[in-house]
MARGUMAR-196970 format. One record per residue (C-alpha): residue in one letter; x, y, z. Coordinates in steps of 0.02 Angstrom, whole numbers, plus 32768, in hexadecimal, padded with zeros to 4 digits. Each point is the difference from the previous one (the first is absolute). Example, Ala and Ser with C-alpha at 12.3 -4.5 7.8 and 13.67 -1.06 7.14 Angstrom:
<recs>
A82677F1F8186/S804580AC7FDF/
</recs>
This chain:
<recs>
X8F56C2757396/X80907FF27F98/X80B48011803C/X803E80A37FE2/X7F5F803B8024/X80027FC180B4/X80A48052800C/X7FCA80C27FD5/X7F667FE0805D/X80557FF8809D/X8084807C7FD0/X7F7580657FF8/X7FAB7FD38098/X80B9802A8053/X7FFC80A47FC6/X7F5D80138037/X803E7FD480BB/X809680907FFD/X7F81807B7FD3/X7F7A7FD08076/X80797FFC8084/X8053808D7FC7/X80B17FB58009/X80A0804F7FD2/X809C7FD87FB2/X80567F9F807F/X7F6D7FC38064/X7FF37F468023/X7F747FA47F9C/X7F9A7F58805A/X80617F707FEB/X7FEE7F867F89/X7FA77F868044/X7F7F809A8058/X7FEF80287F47/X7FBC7F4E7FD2/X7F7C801D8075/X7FE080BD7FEC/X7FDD7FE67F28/X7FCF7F578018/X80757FBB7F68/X80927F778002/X80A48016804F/X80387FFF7F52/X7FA4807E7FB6/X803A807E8089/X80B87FCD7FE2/X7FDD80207F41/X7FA280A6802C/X809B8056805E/X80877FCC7F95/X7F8E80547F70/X7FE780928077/X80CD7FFC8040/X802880117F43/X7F9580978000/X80628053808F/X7F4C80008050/X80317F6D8095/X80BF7FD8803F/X7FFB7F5B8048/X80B27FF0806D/X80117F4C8011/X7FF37FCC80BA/X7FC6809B8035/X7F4580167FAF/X7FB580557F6D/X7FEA80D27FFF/X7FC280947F9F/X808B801C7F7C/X805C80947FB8/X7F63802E7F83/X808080437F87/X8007801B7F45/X808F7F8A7FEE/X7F837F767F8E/X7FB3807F7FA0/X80C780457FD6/X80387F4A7FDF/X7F6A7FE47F8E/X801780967FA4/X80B17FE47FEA/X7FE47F607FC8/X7F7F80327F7E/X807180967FBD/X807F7F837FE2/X7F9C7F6B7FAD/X7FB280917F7B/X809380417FED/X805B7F6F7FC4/X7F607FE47F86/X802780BD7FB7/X7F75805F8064/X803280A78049/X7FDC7FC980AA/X80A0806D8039/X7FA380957FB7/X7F687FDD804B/X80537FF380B3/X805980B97FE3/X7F6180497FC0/X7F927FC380A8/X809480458067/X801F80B97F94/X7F39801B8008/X7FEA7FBD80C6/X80A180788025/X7FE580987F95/X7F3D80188025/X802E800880C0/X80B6806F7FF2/X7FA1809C7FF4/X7F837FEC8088/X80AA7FC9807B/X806780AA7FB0/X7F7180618049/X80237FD880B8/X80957F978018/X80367FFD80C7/X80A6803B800F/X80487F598051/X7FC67FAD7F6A/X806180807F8A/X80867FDE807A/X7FF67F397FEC/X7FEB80287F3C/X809580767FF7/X80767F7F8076/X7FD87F797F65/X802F806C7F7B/X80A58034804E/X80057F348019/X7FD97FEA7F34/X809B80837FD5/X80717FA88076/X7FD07F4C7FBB/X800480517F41/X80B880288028/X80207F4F8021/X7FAF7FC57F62/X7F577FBE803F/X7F66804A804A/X7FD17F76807B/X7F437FD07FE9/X7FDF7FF180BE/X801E80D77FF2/X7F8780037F72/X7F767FA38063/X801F804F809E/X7FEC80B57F86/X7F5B7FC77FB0/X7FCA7FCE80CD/X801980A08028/X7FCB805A7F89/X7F3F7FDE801F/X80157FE780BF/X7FA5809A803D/X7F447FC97F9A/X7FFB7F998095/X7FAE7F687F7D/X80607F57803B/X7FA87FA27F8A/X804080847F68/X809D7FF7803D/X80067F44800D/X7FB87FEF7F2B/X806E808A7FD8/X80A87F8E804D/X7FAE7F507FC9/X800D80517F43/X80A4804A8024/X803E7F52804A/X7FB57F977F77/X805380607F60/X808F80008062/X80007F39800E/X7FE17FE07F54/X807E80757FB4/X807B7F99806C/X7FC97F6B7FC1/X800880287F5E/X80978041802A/X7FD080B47FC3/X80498084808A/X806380847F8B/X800680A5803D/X8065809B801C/X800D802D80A6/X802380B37FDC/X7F5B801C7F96/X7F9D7F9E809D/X8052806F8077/X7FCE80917FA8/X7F4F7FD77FD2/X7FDC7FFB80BF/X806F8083802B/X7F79805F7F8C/X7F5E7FA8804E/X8042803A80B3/X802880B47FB5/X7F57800D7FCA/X7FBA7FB78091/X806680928064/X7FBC808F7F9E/X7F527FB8801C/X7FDB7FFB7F46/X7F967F657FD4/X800080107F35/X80CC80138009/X7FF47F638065/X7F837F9C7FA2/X806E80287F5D/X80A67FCE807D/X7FA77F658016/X7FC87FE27F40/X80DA80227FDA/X801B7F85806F/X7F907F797FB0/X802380427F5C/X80B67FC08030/X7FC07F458045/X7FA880167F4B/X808F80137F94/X80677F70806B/X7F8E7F707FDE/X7FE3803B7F46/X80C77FE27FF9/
</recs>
């Protein structure tokens, strides 16, 4: 069996092992040298399989301590992403584009079904931002830890974790590339007034006033990278 081969085999035979056991993030996994014996493969070819797996965020090995169940989080998928925005980007694609577009059609196909019962704390959380945005837009600079913890909120109460961890690995990957590429203009006044808008909406409980909101608001990232 060739090399890398070997190695995704047993990856795979790993993974197999968290699910059968039904492990959790956190949980300890069998020791190396009980994994050996347990997959029946070289001492090398399990060390290969979980630093495959650790770049994956699927296994954390802590040196001295033992290997466990890792984080599981989006965090490859954002780097990759990021990564492949910027490479096509540099070769002329509109791989910027193409990250705004997956993010405005994600955000504005679900801002209507949240307008139509949005939990008051979560208005609450949403309206505590915005006041956040105008404060930071008075200071020159709407800081983008405010703007992720908005778009967080905002689809909180669907209850999807998974949803809401796509819709932030798309946020946090155009985000990384347009820093890169050293691409961040912005006027904080127009951001803090396209949300202030979303949350409005949101508040009157009218979904096609927030879907458009939301379109603005892209319309605005839009215009930005076409400068």
């Amino acid at each position: 069996m060739a090399r890398g081969t070997m190695s995704e085999d047993v990856q795979g035979q790993i993974k197999q092992l968290i699910l059968q056991r039904r492990l959790t993030p956190g949980d300890p996994l069998p020791t190396e040298a009980e994994l050996v014996g347990l997959l029946d493969v070289s001492r090398n070819s399990v060390r290969e399989a979980l630093k495959a797996l650790q770049a994956m965020r699927i296994v954390e090995i802590r040196h001295g301590f033992g290997t466990y169940v890792g984080p599981l989080t989006l965090e490859p998928f954002v780097e990759g992403v990021a990564f492949r925005a910027a490479v096509r980007h540099h070769q002329g694609e509109s791989s910027l584009y193409e990250l705004m577009e997956v993010r405005e059609a994600l955000e504005s196909g679900l801002i209507a079904t949240v307008a139509h019962d949005l939990p008051p704390e979560d208005l609450g959380t949403l309206k505590d931002l915005v006041a956040r945005m105008e404060q930071e837009a008075g200071n020159g600079r709407v800081d983008s830890s405010t703007d992720r913890a908005f778009h967080l909120a905002l689809y909180r109460s669907l209850g999807n974790h998974l949803l809401s961890e796509v819709l932030d690995a798309f946020w946090a990957a155009l985000r990384r590339v347009r820093e890169d590429l050293s691409d961040d203009r912005q006027d904080p006044q127009v951001t803090y007034r396209q949300h202030a808008e979303i949350v409005a909406a949101l508040e009157a409980g009218d979904g096609e006033r927030a879907t458009e909101a939301m379109h603005r608001h892209f319309d605005g990232i839009r215009r930005r990278l076409a400068d």
